[in-house]
C-alpha positions as CSV (number, residue, x, y, z in Angstrom):
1,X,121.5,141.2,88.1
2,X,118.3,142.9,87.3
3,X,119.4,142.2,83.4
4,X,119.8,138.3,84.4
5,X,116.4,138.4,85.7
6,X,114.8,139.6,82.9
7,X,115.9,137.5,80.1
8,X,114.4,134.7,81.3
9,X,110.9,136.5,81.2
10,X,111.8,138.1,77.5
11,X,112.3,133.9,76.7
12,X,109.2,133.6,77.8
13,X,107.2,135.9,76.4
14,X,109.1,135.7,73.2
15,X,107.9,131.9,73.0
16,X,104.7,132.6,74.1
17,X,104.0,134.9,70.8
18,X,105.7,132.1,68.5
19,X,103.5,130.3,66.5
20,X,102.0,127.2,67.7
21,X,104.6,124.4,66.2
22,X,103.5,120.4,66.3
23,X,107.3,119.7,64.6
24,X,108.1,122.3,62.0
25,X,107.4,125.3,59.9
26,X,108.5,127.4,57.4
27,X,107.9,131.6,57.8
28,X,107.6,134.0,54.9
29,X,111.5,134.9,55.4
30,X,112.1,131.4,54.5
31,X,113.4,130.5,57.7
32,X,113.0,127.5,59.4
33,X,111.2,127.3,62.6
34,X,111.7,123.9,64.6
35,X,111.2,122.6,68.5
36,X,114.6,122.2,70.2
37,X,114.5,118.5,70.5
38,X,113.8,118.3,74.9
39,X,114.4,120.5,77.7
40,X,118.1,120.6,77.4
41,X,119.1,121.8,74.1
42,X,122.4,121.3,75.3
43,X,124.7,118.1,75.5
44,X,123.0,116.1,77.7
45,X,125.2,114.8,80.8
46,X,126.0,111.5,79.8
47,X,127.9,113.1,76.8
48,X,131.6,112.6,76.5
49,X,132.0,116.6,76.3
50,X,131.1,116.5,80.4
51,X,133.9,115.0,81.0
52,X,136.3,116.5,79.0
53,X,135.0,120.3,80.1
54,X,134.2,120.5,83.8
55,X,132.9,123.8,84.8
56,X,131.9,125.2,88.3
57,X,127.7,124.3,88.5
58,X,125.8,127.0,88.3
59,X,123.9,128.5,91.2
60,X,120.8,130.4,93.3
61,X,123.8,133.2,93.3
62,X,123.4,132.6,97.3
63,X,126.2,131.7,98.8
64,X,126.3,128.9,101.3
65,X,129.2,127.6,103.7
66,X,131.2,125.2,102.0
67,X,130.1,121.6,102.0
68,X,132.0,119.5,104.5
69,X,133.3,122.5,106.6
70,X,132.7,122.6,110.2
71,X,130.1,125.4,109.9
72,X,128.3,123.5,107.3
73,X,127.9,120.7,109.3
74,X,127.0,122.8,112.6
75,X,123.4,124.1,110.8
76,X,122.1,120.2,111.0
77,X,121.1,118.0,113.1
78,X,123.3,114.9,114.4
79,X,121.1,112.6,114.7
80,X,117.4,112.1,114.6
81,X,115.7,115.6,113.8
82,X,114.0,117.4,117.2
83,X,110.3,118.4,115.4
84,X,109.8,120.9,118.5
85,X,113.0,122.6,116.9
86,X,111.2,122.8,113.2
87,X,111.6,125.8,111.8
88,X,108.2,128.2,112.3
89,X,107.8,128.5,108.9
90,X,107.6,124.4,108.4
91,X,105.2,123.7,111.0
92,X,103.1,127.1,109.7
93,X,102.8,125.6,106.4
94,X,102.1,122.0,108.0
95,X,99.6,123.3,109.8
96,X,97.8,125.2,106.8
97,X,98.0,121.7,105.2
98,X,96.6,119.8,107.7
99,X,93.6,122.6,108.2
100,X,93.0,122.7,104.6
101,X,92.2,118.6,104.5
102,X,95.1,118.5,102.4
103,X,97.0,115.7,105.0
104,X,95.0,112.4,105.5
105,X,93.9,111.9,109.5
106,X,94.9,108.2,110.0
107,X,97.0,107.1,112.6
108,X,100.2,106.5,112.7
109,X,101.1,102.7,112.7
110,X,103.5,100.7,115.1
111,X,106.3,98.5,115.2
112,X,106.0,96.4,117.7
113,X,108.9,93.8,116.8
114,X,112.4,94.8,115.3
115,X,112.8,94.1,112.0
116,X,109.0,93.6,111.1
117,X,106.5,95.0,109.3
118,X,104.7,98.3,111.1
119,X,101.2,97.9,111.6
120,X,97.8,99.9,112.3
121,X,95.5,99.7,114.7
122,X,92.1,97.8,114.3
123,X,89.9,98.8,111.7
124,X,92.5,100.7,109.5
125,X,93.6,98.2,106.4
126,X,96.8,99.3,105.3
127,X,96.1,97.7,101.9
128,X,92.8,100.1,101.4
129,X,92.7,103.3,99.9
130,X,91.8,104.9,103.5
131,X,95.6,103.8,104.2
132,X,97.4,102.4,101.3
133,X,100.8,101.3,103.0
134,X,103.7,101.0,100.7
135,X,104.8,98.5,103.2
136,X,102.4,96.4,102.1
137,X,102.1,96.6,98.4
138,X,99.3,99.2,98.2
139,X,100.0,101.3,95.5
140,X,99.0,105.1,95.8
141,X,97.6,106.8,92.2
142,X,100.6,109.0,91.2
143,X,104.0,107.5,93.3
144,X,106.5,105.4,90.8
145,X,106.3,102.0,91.1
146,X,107.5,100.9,86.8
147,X,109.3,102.4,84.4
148,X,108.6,102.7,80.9
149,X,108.6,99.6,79.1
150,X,111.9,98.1,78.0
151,X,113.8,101.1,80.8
152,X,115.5,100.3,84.0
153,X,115.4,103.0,86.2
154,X,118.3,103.3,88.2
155,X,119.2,104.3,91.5
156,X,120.6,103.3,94.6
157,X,119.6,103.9,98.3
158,X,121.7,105.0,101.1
159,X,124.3,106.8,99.9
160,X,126.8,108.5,100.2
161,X,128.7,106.0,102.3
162,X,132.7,104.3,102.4
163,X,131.5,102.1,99.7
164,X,130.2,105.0,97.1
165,X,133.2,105.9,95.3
166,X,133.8,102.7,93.9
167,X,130.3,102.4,92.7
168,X,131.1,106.4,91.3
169,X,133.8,105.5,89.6
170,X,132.3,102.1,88.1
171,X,129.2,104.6,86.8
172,X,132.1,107.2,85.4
173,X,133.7,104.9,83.4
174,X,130.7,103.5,81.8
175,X,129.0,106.7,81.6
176,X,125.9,106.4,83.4
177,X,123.9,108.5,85.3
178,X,121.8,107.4,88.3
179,X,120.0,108.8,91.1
180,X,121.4,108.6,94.7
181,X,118.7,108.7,97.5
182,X,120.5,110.0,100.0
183,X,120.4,109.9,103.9
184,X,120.6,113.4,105.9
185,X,123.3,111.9,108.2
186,X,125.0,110.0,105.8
187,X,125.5,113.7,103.4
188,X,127.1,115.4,107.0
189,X,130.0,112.0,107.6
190,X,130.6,111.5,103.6
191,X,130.9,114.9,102.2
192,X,133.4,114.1,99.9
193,X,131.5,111.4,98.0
194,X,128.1,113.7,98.0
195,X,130.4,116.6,96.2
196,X,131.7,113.9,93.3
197,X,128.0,112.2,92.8
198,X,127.3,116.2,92.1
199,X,129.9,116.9,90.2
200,X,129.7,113.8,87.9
201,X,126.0,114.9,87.4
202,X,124.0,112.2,89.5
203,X,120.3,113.0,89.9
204,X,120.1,113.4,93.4
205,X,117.1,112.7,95.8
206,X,115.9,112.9,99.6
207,X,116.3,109.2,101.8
208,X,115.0,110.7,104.9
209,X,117.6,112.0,107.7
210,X,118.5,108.9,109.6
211,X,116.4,105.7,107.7
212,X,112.7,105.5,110.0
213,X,109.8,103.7,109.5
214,X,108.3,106.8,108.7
215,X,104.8,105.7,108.9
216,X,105.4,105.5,112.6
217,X,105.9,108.4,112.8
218,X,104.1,111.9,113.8
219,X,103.4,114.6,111.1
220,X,105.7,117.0,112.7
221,X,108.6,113.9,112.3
222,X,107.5,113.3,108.8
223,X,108.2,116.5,108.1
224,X,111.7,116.9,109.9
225,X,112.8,114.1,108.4
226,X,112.3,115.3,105.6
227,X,112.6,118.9,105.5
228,X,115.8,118.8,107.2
229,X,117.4,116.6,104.3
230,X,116.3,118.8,101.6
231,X,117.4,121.7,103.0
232,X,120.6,119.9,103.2
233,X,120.6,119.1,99.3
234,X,119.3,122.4,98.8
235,X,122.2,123.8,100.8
236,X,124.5,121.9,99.4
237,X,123.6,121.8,95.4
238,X,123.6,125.8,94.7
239,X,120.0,125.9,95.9
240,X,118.0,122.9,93.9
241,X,115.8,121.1,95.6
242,X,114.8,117.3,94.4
243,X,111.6,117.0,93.1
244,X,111.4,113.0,94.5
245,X,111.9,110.8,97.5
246,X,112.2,107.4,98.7
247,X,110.4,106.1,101.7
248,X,112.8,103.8,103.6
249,X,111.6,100.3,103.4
250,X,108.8,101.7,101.1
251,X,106.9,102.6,104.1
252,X,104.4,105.2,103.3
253,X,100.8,105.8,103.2
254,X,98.3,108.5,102.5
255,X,99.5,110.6,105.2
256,X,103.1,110.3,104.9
257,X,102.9,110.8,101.3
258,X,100.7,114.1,101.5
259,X,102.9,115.4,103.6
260,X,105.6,115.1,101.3
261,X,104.0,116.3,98.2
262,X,101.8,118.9,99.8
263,X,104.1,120.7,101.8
264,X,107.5,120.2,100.4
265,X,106.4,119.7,96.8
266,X,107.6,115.8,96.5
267,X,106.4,113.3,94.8
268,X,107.2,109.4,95.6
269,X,109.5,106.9,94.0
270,X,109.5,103.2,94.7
271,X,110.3,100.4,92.9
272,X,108.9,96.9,91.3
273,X,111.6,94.3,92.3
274,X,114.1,94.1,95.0
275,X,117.7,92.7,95.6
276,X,117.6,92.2,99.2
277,X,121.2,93.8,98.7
278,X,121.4,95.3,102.0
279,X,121.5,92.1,103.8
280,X,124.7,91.2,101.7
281,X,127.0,92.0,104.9
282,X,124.3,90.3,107.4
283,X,124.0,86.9,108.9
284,X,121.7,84.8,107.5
285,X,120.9,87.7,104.7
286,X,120.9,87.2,100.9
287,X,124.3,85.9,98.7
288,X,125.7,87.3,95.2
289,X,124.5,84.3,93.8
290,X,120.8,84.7,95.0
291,X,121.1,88.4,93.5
292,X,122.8,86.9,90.2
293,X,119.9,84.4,89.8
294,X,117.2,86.8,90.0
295,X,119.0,89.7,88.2
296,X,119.1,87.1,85.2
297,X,115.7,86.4,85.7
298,X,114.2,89.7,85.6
299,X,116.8,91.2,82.8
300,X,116.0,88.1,80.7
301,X,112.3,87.8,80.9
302,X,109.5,90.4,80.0
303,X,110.4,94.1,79.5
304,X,106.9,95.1,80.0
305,X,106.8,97.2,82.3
306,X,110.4,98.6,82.9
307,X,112.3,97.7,86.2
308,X,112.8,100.2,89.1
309,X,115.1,97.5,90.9
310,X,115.6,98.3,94.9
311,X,119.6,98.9,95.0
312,X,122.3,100.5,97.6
313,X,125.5,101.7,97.8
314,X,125.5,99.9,101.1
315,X,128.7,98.1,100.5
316,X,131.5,97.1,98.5
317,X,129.0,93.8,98.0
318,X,126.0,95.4,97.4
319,X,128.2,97.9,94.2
320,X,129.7,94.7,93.3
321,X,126.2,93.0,92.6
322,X,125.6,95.7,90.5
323,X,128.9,95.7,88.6
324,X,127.8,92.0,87.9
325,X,124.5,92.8,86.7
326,X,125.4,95.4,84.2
327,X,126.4,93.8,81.5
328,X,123.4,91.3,81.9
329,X,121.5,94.4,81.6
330,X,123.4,96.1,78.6
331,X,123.3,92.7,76.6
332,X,120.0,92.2,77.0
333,X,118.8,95.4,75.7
334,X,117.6,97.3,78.3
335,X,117.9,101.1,78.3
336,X,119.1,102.5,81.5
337,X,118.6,106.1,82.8
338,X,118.2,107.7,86.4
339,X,114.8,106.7,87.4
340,X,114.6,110.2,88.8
341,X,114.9,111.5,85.0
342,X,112.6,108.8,84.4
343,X,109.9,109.5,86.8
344,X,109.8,113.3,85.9
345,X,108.4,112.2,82.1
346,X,111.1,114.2,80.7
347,X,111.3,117.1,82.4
348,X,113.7,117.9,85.3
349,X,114.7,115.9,88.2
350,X,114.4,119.3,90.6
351,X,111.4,121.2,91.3
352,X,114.2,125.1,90.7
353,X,117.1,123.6,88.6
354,X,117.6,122.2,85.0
355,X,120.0,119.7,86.1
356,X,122.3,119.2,89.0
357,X,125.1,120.8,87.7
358,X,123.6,122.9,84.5
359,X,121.2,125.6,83.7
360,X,119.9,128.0,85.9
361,X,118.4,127.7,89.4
362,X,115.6,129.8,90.9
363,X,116.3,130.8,94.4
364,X,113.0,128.8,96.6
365,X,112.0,127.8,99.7
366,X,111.8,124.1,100.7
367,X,107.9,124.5,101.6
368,X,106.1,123.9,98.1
369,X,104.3,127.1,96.9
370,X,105.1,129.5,99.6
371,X,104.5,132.8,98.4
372,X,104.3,134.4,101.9
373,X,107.1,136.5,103.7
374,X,107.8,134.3,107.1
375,X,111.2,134.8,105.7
376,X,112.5,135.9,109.1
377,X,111.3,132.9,111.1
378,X,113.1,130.4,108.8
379,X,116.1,131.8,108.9
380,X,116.4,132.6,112.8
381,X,115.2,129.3,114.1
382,X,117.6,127.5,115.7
383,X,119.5,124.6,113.4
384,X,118.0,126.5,110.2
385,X,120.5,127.7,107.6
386,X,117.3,127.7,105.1
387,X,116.5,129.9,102.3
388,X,112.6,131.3,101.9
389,X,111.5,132.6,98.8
390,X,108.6,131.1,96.9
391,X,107.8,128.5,94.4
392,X,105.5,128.5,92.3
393,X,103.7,125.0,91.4
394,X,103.6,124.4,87.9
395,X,103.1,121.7,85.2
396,X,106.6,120.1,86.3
397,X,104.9,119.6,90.3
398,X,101.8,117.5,88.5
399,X,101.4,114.3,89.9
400,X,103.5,111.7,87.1
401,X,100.9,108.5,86.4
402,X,102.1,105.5,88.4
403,X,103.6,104.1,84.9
404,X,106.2,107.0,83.9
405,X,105.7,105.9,80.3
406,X,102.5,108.2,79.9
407,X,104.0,110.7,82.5
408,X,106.4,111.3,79.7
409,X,103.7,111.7,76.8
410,X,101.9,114.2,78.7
411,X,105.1,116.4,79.6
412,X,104.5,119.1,76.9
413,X,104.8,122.5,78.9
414,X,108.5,124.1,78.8
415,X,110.5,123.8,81.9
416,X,111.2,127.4,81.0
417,X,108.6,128.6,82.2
418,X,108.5,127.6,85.7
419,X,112.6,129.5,85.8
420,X,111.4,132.6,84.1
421,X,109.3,133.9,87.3
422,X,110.4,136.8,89.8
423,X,110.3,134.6,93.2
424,X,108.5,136.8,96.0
425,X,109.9,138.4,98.7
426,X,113.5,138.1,97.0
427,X,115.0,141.3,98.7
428,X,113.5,140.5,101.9
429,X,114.9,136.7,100.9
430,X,118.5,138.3,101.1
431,X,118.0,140.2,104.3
432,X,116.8,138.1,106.6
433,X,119.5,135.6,105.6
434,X,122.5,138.0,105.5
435,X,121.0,139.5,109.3
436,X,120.8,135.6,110.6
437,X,124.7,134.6,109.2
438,X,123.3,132.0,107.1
439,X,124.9,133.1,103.8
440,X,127.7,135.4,102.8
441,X,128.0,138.6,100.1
């Protein structure tokens, strides 16, 4: 084990000494020196091989109950989080947040009416900086609203849900990858469709545990319902944790969002035009035709920017609007790719992990650049069936431009080089979760 843990660092240093190489050189031995051509100098997932040679996805070497068995599900929560049952180590680093100014003090808006827009009291504009609500088109500098010009970023909300594996095997046999942002609940009743969107190599990212208007929420909520659905992925995945999330309804602001990126290390997706695909199934909500008529308009008309299109796996409907839009898409010329992939400007979707089911993982902590040993209060609290070792931020955790297109041209640091550090505290790691029952030698 020691062995494994070292290579990563003789990579490192090894490629620090190299010679500085803008595309090629040539050494005295006469050997050619040249820049693998991205991150994964491997076949990329969408290659045929994939499906041909399945292998077992590589791990944090942590082992974790099995997803979908009864003591799996037992570690969560069945409905909406309790955030007096956080664990101490989430509110600690919270708390540290909020005391360092690093968490906006606005309040939290209302919703007065089902089914309507939240709003804030007097004298807070949610479409000013001091607020900035998602809801309301405000766009906060760094969360994902466009892809890169002449790119649809895909993804669908939701998920997993009954209607999922038709839309996985749709993807399959066209051989495209997407990202799934998934719901906390949703994960514990559809186990079975989570596990294929993992194994078919779907980016995947956090939904929130049971759908709120978050920005209604109180910090400690915020956080549960977050925290508790990426310790769910991260559970559930070998130990990755997503590197993006997806306010439901696109409600966020300035709070909500710091909260996400400063204390579980996420940044924000969103998107620039939307289906109304959920409302398929609803009285009085939208028809396939409406969808047709304005997929065909978007996919026809200007590619600049890209399209992030607002999508679910809601329903059979709601895949089968999609299945009908595809080929307007393909025909069209449109390049498609997982908007998570997207959004991280060519580096990885996860903030520990390659891929979802490639490359190596490094063992982490849900709270973003914890280097501190509250080890044994994560993995005693009640619910918690966490992991605690730290992360360290690095160039991959750097807040992508709201355009993805010059994310991507600034993405020149290896993802290497986050995965070749020692985490912290990684015997103390193994104790305290071996002492709690949480995971198995």
């Amino acid at each position: 084990m020691l062995l494994s843990f070292l290579l990563p660092i003789a990579f490192s240093l090894s490629a620090s000494a190299a010679p500085s190489l803008t595309s090629r050189s040539t050494v005295h031995q006469h050997r050619i020196i040249q820049r693998l051509p991205s991150n994964e100098w491997f076949h990329p997932r969408d290659h045929p091989v994939h499906r041909l040679f399945r292998r077992d996805a590589d791990t944090d070497s942590i082992s974790y109950p099995e997803v979908g068995s009864p003591t799996w599900a037992a570690a969560y929560p069945s409905s909406t989080p309790d955030s007096s049952q956080l664990p101490a180590a989430w509110s600690a680093a919270l708390n540290a947040a909020v005391q360092a100014g690093k968490i906006p003090n606005i309040p939290q808006s209302s919703s007065l009416t089902p089914n309507t827009n939240p709003v804030y009291p007097d004298g807070y504009d949610p479409t000013g900086p001091d607020v900035c609500s998602g809801t309301y088109k405000c766009q906060i500098p760094g969360n994902i609203w466009d892809a890169p010009d002449g790119f649809i970023g895909t993804g669908f909300d939701d998920g997993p849900t009954p209607a999922s594996p038709a839309l996985l095997d749709f993807l399959e046999a066209n051989n495209e990858t997407v990202t799934h942002f998934m719901i906390g609940v949703n994960i514990i009743d559809q186990p079975d469709a989570f596990n294929r969107s993992v194994e078919l190599g779907h980016d995947i990212a956090v939904h929130t545990w049971t759908h709120p208007y978050m920005t209604t929420l109180s910090n400690e909520d915020v956080l549960a319902q977050l925290g508790w659905t990426l310790q769910l992925i991260h559970n559930s995945t070998g130990g990755r944790l997503p590197k993006f999330w997806r306010p439901p309804y696109g409600d966020t602001d300035v709070r909500v969002n710091a909260i996400a990126k400063e204390v579980l290390g996420m940044e924000t997706i969103l998107w620039n035009q939307d289906t109304e695909d959920w409302s398929l199934t609803n009285t009085g909500g939208t028809t396939a035709q409406a969808i047709n008529s304005s997929m065909t308009t978007w996919l026809t008309g200007s590619k600049t920017p890209g399209l992030i299109i607002l999508e679910h796996e809601l329903s059979d409907q709601s895949v089968q609007a999609f299945e009908a839009a595809y080929p307007v898409m393909k025909s069209n010329g449109w390049n498609l790719q997982s908007v998570a992939q997207l959004a991280a400007g060519g580096q990885s979707a996860y903030q520990n992990a390659i891929s979802i089911n490639t490359g190596s993982v490094t063992p982490a902590d849900i709270i973003f650049g914890n280097v501190s040993a509250t080890l044994s209060a994560t993995a005693s609290s009640t619910l918690s069936s966490s992991s605690s070792t730290s992360r360290t931020p690095s160039s991959e955790n750097a807040t992508p431009s709201k355009n993805v297109a010059s994310s991507a041209d600034n993405s020149s640091n290896s993802a290497f080089s986050t995965w070749s550090k020692i985490s912290v505290g990684r015997s103390a790691f193994y104790g305290a979760l071996i002492s709690a029952g949480v995971i198995f030698l």
